[in-house]
TORKOL-4160 file (C-alpha; in steps of 0.2 Angstrom, whole numbers, padded with zeros to 4 digits, m for minus):
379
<pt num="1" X="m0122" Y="m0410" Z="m0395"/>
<pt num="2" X="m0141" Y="m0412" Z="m0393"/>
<pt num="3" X="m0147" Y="m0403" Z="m0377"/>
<pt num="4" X="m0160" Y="m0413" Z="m0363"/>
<pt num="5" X="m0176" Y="m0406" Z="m0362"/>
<pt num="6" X="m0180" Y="m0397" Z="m0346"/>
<pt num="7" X="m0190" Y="m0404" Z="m0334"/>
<pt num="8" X="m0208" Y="m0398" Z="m0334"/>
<pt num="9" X="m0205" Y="m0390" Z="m0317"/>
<pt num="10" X="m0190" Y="m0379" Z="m0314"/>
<pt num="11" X="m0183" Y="m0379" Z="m0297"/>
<pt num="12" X="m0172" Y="m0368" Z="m0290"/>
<pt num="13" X="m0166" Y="m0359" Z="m0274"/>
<pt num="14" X="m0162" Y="m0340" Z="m0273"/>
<pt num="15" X="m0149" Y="m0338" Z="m0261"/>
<pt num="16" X="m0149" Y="m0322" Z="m0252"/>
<pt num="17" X="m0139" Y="m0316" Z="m0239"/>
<pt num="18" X="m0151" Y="m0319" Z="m0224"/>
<pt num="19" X="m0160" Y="m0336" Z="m0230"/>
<pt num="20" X="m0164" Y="m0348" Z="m0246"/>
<pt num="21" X="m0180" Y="m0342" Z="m0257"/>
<pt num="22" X="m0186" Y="m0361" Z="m0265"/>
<pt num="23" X="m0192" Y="m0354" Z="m0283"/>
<pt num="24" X="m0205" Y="m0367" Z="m0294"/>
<pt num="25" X="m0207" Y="m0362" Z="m0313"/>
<pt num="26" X="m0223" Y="m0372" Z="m0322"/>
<pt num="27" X="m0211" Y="m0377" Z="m0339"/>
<pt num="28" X="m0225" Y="m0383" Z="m0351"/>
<pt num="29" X="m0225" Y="m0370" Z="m0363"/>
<pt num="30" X="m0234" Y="m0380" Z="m0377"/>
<pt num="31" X="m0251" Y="m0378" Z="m0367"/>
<pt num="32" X="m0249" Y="m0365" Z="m0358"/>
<pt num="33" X="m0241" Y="m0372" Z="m0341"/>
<pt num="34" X="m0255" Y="m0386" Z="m0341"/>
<pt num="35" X="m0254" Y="m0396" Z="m0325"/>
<pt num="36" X="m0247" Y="m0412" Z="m0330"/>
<pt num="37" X="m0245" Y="m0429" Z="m0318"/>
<pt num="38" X="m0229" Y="m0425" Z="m0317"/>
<pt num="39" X="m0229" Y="m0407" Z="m0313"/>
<pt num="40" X="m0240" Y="m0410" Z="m0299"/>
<pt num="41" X="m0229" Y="m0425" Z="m0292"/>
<pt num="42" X="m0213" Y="m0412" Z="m0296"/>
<pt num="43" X="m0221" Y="m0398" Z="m0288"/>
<pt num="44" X="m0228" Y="m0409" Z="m0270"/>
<pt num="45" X="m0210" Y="m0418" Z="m0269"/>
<pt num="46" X="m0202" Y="m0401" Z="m0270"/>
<pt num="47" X="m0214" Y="m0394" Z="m0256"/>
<pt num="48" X="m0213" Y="m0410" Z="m0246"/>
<pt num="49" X="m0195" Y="m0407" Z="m0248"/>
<pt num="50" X="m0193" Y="m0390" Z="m0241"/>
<pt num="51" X="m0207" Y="m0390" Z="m0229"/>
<pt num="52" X="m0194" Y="m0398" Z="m0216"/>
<pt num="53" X="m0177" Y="m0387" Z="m0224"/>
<pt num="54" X="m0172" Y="m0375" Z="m0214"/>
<pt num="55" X="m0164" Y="m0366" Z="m0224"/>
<pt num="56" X="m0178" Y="m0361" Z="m0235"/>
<pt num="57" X="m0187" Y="m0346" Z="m0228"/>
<pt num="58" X="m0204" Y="m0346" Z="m0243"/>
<pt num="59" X="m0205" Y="m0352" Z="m0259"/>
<pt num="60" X="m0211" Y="m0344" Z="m0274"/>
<pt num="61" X="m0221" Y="m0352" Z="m0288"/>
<pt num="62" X="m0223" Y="m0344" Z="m0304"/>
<pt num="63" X="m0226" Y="m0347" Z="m0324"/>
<pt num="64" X="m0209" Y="m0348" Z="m0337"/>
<pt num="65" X="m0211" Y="m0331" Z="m0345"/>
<pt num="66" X="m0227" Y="m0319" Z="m0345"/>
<pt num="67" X="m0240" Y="m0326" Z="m0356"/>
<pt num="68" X="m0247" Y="m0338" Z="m0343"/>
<pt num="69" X="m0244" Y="m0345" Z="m0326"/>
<pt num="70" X="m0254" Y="m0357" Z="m0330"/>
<pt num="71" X="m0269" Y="m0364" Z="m0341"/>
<pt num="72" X="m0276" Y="m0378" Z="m0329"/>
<pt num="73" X="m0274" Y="m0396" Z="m0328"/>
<pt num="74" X="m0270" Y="m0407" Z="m0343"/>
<pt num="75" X="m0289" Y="m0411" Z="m0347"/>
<pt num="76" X="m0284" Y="m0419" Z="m0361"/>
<pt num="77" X="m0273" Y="m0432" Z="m0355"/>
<pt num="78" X="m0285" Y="m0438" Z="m0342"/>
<pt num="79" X="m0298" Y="m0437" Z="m0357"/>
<pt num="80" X="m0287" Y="m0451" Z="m0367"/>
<pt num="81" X="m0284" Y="m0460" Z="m0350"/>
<pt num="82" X="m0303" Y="m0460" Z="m0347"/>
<pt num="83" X="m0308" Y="m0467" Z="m0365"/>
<pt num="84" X="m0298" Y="m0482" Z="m0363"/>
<pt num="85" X="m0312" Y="m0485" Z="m0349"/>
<pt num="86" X="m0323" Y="m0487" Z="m0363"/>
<pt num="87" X="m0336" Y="m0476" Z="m0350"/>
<pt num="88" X="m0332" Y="m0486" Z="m0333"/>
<pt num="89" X="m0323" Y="m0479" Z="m0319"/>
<pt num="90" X="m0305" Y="m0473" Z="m0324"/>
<pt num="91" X="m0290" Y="m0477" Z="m0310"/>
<pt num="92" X="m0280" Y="m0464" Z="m0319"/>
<pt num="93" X="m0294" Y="m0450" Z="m0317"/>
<pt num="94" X="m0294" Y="m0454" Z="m0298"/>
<pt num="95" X="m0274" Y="m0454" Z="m0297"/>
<pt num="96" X="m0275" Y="m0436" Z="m0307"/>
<pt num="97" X="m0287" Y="m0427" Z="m0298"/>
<pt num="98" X="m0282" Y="m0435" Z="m0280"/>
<pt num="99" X="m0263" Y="m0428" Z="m0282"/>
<pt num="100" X="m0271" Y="m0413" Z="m0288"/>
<pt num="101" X="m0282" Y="m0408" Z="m0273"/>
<pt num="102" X="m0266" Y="m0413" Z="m0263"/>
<pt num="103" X="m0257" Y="m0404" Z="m0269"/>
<pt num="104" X="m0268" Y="m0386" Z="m0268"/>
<pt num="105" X="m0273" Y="m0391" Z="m0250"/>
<pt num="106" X="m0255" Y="m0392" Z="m0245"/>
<pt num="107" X="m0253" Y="m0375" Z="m0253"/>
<pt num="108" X="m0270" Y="m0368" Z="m0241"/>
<pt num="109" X="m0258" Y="m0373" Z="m0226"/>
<pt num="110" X="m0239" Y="m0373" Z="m0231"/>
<pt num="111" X="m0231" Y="m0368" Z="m0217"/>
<pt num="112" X="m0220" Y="m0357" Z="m0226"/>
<pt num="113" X="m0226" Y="m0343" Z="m0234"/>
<pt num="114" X="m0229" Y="m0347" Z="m0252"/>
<pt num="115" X="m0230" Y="m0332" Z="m0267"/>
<pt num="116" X="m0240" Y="m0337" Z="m0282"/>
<pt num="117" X="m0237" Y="m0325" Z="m0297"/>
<pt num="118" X="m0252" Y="m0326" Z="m0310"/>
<pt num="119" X="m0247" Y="m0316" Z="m0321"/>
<pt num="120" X="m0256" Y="m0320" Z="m0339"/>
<pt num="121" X="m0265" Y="m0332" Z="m0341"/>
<pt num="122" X="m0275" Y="m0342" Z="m0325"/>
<pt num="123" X="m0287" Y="m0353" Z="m0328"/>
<pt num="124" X="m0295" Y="m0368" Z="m0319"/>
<pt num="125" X="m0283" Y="m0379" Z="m0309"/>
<pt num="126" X="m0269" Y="m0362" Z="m0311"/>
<pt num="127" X="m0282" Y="m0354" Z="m0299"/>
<pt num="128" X="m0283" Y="m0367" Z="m0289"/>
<pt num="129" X="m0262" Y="m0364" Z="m0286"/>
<pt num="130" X="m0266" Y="m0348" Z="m0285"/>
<pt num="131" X="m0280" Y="m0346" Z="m0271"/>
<pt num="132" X="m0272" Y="m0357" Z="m0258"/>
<pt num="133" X="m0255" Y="m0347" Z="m0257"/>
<pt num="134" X="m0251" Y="m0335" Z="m0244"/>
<pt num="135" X="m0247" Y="m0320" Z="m0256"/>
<pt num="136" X="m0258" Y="m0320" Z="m0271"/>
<pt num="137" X="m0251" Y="m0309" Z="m0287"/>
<pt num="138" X="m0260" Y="m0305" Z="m0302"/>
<pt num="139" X="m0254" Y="m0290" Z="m0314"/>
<pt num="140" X="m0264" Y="m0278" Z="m0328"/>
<pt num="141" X="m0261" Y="m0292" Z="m0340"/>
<pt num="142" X="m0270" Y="m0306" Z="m0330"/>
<pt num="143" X="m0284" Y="m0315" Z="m0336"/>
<pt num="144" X="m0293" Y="m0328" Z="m0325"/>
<pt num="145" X="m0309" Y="m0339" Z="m0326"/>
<pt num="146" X="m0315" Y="m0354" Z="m0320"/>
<pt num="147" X="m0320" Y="m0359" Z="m0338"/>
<pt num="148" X="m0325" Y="m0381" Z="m0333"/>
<pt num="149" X="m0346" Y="m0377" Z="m0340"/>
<pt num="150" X="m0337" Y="m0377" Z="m0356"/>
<pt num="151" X="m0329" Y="m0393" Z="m0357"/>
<pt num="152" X="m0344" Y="m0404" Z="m0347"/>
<pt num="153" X="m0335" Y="m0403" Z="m0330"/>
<pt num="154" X="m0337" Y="m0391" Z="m0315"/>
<pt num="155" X="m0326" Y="m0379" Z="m0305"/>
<pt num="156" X="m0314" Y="m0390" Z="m0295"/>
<pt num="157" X="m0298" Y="m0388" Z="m0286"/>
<pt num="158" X="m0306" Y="m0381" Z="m0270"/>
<pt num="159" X="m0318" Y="m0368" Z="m0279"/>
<pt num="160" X="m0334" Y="m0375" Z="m0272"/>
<pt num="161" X="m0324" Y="m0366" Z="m0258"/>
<pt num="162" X="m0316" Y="m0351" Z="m0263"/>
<pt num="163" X="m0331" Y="m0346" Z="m0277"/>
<pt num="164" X="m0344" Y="m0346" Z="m0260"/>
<pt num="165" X="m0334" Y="m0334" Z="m0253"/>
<pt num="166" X="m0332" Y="m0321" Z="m0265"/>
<pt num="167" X="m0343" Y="m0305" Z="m0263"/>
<pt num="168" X="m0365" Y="m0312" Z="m0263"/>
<pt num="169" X="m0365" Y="m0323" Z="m0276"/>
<pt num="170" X="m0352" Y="m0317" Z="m0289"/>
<pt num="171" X="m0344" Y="m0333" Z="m0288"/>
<pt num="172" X="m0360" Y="m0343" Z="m0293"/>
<pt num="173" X="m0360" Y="m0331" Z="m0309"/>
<pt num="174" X="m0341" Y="m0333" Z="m0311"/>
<pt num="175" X="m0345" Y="m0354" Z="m0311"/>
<pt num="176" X="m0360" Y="m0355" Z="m0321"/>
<pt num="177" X="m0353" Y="m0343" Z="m0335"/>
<pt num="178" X="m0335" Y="m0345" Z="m0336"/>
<pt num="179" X="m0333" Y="m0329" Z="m0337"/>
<pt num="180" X="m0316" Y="m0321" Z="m0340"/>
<pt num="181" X="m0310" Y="m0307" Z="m0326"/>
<pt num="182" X="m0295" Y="m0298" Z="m0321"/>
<pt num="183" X="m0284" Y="m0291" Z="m0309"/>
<pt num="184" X="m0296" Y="m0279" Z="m0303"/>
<pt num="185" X="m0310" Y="m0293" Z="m0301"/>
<pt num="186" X="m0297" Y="m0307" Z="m0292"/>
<pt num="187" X="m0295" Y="m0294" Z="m0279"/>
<pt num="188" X="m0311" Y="m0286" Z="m0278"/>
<pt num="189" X="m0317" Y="m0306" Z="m0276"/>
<pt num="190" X="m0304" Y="m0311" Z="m0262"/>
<pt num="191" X="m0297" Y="m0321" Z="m0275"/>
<pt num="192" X="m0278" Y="m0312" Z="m0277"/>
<pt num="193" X="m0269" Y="m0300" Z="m0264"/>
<pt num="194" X="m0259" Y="m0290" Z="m0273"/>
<pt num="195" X="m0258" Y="m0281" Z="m0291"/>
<pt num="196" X="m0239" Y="m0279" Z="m0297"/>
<pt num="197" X="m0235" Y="m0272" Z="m0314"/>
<pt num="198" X="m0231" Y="m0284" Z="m0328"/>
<pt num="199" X="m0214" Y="m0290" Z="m0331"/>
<pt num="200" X="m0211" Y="m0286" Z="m0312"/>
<pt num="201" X="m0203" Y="m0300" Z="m0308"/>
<pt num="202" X="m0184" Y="m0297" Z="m0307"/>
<pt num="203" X="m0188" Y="m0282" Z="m0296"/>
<pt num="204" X="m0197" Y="m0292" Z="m0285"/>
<pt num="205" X="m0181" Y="m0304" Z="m0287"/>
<pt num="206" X="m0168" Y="m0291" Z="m0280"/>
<pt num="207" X="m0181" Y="m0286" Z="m0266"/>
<pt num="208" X="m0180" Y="m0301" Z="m0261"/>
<pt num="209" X="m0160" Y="m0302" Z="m0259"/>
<pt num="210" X="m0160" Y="m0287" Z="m0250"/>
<pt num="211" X="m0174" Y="m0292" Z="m0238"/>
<pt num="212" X="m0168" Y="m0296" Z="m0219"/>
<pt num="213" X="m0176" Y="m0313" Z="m0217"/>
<pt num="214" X="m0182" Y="m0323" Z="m0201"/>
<pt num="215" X="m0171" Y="m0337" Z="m0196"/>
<pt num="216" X="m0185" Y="m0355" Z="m0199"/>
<pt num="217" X="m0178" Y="m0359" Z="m0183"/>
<pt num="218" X="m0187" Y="m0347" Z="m0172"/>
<pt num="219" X="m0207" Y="m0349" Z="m0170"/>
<pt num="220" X="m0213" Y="m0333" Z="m0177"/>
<pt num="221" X="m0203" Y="m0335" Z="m0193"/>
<pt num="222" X="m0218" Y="m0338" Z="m0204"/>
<pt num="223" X="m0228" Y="m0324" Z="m0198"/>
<pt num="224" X="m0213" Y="m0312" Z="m0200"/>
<pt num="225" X="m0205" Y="m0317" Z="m0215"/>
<pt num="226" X="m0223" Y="m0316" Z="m0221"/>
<pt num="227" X="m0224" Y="m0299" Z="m0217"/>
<pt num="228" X="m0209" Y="m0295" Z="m0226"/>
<pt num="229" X="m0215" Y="m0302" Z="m0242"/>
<pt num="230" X="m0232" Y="m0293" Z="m0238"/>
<pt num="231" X="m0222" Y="m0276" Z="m0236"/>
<pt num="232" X="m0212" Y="m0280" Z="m0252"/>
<pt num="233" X="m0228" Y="m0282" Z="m0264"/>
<pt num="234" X="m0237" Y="m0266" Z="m0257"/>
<pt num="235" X="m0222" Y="m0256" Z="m0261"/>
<pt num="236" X="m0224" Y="m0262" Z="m0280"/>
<pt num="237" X="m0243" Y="m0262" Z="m0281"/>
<pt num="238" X="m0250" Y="m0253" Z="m0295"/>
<pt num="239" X="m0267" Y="m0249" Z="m0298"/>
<pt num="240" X="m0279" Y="m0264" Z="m0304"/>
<pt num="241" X="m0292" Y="m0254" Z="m0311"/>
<pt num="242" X="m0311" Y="m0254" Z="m0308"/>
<pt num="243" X="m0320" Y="m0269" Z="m0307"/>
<pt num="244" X="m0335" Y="m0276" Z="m0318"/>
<pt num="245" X="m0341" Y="m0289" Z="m0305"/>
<pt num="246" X="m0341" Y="m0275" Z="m0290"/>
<pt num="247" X="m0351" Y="m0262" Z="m0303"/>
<pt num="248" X="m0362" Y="m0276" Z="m0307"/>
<pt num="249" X="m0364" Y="m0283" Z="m0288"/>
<pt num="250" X="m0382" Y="m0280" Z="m0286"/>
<pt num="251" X="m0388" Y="m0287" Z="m0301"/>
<pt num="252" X="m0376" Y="m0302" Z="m0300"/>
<pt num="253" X="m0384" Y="m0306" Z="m0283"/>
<pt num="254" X="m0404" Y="m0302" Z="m0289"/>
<pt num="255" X="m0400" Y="m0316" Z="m0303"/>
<pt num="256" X="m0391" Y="m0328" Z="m0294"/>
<pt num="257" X="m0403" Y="m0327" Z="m0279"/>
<pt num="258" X="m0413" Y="m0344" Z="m0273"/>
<pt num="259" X="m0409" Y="m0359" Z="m0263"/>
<pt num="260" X="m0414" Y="m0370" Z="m0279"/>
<pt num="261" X="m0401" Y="m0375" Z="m0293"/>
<pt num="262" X="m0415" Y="m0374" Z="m0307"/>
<pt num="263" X="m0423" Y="m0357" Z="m0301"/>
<pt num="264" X="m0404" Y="m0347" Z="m0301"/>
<pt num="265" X="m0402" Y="m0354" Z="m0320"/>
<pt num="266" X="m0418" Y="m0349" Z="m0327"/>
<pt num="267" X="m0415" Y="m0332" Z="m0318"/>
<pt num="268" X="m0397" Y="m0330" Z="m0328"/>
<pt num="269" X="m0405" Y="m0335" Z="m0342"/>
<pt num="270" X="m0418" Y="m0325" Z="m0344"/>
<pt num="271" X="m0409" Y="m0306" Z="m0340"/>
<pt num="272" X="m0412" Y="m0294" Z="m0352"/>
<pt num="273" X="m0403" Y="m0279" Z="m0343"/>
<pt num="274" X="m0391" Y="m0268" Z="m0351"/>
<pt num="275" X="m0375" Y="m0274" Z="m0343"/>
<pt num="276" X="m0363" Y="m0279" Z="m0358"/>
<pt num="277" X="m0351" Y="m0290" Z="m0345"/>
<pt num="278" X="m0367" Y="m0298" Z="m0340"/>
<pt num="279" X="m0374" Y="m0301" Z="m0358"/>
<pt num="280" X="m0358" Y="m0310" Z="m0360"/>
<pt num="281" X="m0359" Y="m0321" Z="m0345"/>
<pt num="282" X="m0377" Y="m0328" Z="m0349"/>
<pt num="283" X="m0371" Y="m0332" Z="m0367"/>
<pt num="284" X="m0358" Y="m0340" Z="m0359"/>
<pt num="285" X="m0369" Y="m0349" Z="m0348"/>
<pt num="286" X="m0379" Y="m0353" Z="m0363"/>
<pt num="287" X="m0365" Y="m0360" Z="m0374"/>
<pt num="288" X="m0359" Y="m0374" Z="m0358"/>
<pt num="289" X="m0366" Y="m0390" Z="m0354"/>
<pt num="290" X="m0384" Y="m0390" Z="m0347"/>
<pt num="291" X="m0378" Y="m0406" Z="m0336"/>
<pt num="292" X="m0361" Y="m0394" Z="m0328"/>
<pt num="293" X="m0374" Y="m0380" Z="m0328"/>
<pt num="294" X="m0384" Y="m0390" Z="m0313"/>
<pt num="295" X="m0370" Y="m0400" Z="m0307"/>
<pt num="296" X="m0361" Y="m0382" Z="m0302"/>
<pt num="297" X="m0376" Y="m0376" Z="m0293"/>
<pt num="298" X="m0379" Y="m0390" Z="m0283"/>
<pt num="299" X="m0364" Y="m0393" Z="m0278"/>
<pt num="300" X="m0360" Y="m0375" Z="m0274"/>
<pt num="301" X="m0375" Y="m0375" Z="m0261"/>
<pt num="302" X="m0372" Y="m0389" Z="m0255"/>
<pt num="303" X="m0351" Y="m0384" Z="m0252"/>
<pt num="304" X="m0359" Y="m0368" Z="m0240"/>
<pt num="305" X="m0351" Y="m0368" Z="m0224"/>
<pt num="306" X="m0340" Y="m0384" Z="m0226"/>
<pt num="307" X="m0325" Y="m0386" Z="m0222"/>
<pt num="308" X="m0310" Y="m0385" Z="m0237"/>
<pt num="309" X="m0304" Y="m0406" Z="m0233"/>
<pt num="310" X="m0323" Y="m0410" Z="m0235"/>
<pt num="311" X="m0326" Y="m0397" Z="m0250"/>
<pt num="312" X="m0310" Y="m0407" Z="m0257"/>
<pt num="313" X="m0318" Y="m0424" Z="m0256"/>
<pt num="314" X="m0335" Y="m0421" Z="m0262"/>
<pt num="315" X="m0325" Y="m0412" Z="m0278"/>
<pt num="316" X="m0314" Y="m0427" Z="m0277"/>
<pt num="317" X="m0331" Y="m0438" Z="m0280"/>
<pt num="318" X="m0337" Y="m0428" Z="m0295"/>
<pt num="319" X="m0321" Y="m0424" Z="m0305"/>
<pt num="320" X="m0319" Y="m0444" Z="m0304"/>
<pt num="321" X="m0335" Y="m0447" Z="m0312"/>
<pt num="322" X="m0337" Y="m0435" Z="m0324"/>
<pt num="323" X="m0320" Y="m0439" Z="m0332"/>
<pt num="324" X="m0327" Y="m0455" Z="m0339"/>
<pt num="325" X="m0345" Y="m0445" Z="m0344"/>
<pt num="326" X="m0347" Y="m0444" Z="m0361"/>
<pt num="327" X="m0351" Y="m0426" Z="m0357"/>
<pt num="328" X="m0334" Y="m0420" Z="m0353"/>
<pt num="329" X="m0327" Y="m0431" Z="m0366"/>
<pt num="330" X="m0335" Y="m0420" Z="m0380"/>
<pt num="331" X="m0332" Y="m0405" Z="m0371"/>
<pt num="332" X="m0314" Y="m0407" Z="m0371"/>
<pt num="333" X="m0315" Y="m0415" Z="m0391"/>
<pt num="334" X="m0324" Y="m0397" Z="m0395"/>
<pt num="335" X="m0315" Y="m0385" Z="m0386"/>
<pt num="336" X="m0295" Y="m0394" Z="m0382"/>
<pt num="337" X="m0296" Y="m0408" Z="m0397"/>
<pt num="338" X="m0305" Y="m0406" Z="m0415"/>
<pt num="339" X="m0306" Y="m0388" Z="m0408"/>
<pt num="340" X="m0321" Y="m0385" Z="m0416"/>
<pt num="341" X="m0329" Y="m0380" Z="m0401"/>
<pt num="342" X="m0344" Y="m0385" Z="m0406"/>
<pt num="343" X="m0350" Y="m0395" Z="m0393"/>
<pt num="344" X="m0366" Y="m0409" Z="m0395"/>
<pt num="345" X="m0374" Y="m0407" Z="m0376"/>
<pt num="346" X="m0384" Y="m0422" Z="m0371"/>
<pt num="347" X="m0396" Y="m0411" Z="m0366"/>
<pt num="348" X="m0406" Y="m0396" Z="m0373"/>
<pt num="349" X="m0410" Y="m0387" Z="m0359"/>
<pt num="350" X="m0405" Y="m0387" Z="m0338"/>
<pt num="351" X="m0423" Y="m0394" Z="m0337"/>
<pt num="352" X="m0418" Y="m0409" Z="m0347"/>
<pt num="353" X="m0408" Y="m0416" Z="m0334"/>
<pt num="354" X="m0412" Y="m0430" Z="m0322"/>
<pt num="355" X="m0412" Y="m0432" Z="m0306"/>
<pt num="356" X="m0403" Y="m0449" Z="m0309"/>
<pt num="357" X="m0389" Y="m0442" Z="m0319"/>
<pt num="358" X="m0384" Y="m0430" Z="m0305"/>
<pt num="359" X="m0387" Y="m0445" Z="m0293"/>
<pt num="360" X="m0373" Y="m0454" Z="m0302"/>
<pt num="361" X="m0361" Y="m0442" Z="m0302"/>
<pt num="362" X="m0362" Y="m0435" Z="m0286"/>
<pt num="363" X="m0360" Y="m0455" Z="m0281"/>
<pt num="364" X="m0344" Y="m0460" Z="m0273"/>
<pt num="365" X="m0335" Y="m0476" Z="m0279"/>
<pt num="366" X="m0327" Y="m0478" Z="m0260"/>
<pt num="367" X="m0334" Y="m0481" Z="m0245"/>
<pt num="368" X="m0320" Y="m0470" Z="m0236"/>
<pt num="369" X="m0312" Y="m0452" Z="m0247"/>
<pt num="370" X="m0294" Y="m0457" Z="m0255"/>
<pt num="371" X="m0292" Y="m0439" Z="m0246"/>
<pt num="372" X="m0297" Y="m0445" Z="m0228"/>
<pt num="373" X="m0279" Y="m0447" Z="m0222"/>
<pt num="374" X="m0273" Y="m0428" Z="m0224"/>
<pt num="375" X="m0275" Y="m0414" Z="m0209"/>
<pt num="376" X="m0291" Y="m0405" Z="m0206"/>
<pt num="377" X="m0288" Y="m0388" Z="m0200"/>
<pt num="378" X="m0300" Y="m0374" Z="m0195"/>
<pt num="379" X="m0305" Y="m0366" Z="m0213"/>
């Protein structure tokens, strides 16, 4: 008898004696646990679903097995939505990213208390899971990047919020270069809570079973059964390590310094310090699109003391647009496609770049955000 496949989200409850843990497992082995439609529809219903159950206490949200929680969102399907455009606006591209964003913002203000476990592999839109969640786990083996100047896109999923505040301007260097970093880094950075060793899971499992949990019912539930989680992960917190961003902080910050997108690039690109981890970032600032290079700066100066809703809806505007650019569409041919990953820039040089390109995509194509009906809260 021929098995069904399983679904591309797991869901699952863990039953413990004093209330329900809801458990979400990313099921897209193939790529790495890339974010399809679907997953993000699955993961939001399930959410929506036991945001209102009583008998659900947190949830936790995690990759299936330990090579990555999760690689992003599915670039490339939105690629082959977006080429069917023929290089107009692509409905589909909207209807992605919008689910998207709803998705991490209802995860910045679950109710619940909400685990994310990053183990592996975390990259782009995984981030964006990750950042937003009450309790934020990485392990030794964790290996994060924003990684969009690659492909012709930008950082997204909230990053022109969280990036801004990370340590001076570590999060700039982070966006413009793609640069991996681990556990050490994600908590250094404000980006991850907690390191737990790898393959830790099913200890974290049983502690959960044994732990006294909050009845929802009552008003402080949240806060002490997110105390109880918060207890259970510093009892299992290994060391991370030493982190490259906090040894190279005041250098990071010297190069990244400046109120003008053009004067931070040319100030990366022309380090010639010592710093190997920082050698690496400007070739990697080098290898990306000129046009993300100044899209990413712009629009991380311009994110600086706004709020997450409205960070959402400007990133809303750009993801939109740029899924139709020709840009992104070679970026993800080089890297996700032909796999070549050699890209053909439009442009040479960050200098090359008009003002009337990064008009157009920073342009909405609504008069009022597809994002204007959700809650503002105080970020």
């Amino acid at each position: 008898m021929q098995l069904l496949p399983l679904p591309a989200v797991l869901n699952d409850i863990i039953a413990t004696p004093k209330g329900h843990i809801g458990v979400l497992t990313l099921n897209n082995p193939e790529r790495l646990h890339a974010l399809t439609d679907e997953m993000i529809q699955l993961l939001q219903q399930a959410l929506d679903q036991w945001r209102s159950d009583d008998s659900i206490v947190a949830v936790l949200l995690l990759g299936d097995g330990h090579k990555a929680f999760c690689a992003g969102g599915d670039v490339r399907s939105v690629r082959e939505n977006a080429q069917l455009s023929r290089g107009e606006y692509c409905e589909y591209s909207e209807h992605f990213f919008e689910a998207e964003y709803r998705l991490d913002y209802a995860i910045h203000h679950y109710p619940k208390p909400i685990v994310v476990w990053g183990e592996g592999i975390v990259l782009g839109g995984g981030l964006g899971l990750l950042a937003g969640a009450s309790h934020r786990v990485v392990t030794p083996s964790s290996r994060l990047a924003m990684p969009e100047i690659g492909i012709g896109l930008f950082p997204d999923v909230g990053a022109s919020y969280f990036l801004n505040n990370m340590p001076g301007r570590s999060g700039y260097l982070l966006a413009l270069s793609g640069s991996v970093f681990a556990a050490s880094d994600a908590i250094y950075g404000g980006l991850a809570d907690y390191c737990v060793g790898d393959e830790s899971r099913a200890q974290f499992i049983e502690q959960l079973y044994q732990a006294s949990w909050v009845d929802v019912a009552k008003d402080d539930s949240a806060e002490k059964n997110s105390l109880i989680l918060s207890d259970i992960l510093s009892t299992m917190a290994v060391s991370a390590g030493s982190s490259w961003l906090a040894a190279d902080q005041l250098e990071i910050d010297q190069l990244c310094d400046g109120e003008d997108e053009l004067t931070i690039i040319e100030q990366l690109l022309s380090y010639n310090g010592s710093s190997e981890t920082l050698l690496t970032a400007v070739a990697g600032l080098r290898r990306g699109s000129p046009l993300s290079a100044r899209i990413i700066t712009r629009q991380l100066l311009a994110s600086r003391g706004k709020s997450l809703l409205d960070i959402f809806s400007s990133e809303l505007i750009l993801a939109t647009n740029l899924a139709s650019h020709a840009e992104f569409q070679e970026g993800v041919r080089a890297l996700l496609v032909d796999k070549d990953k050699n890209p053909q820039w439009q442009h040479q040089s960050v200098v090359a770049v008009s003002e009337d390109e990064l008009s157009a995509v920073f342009t909405p194509h609504w008069n009022c955000s597809p994002l204007e009906d959700l809650t503002r809260h105080d970020d």
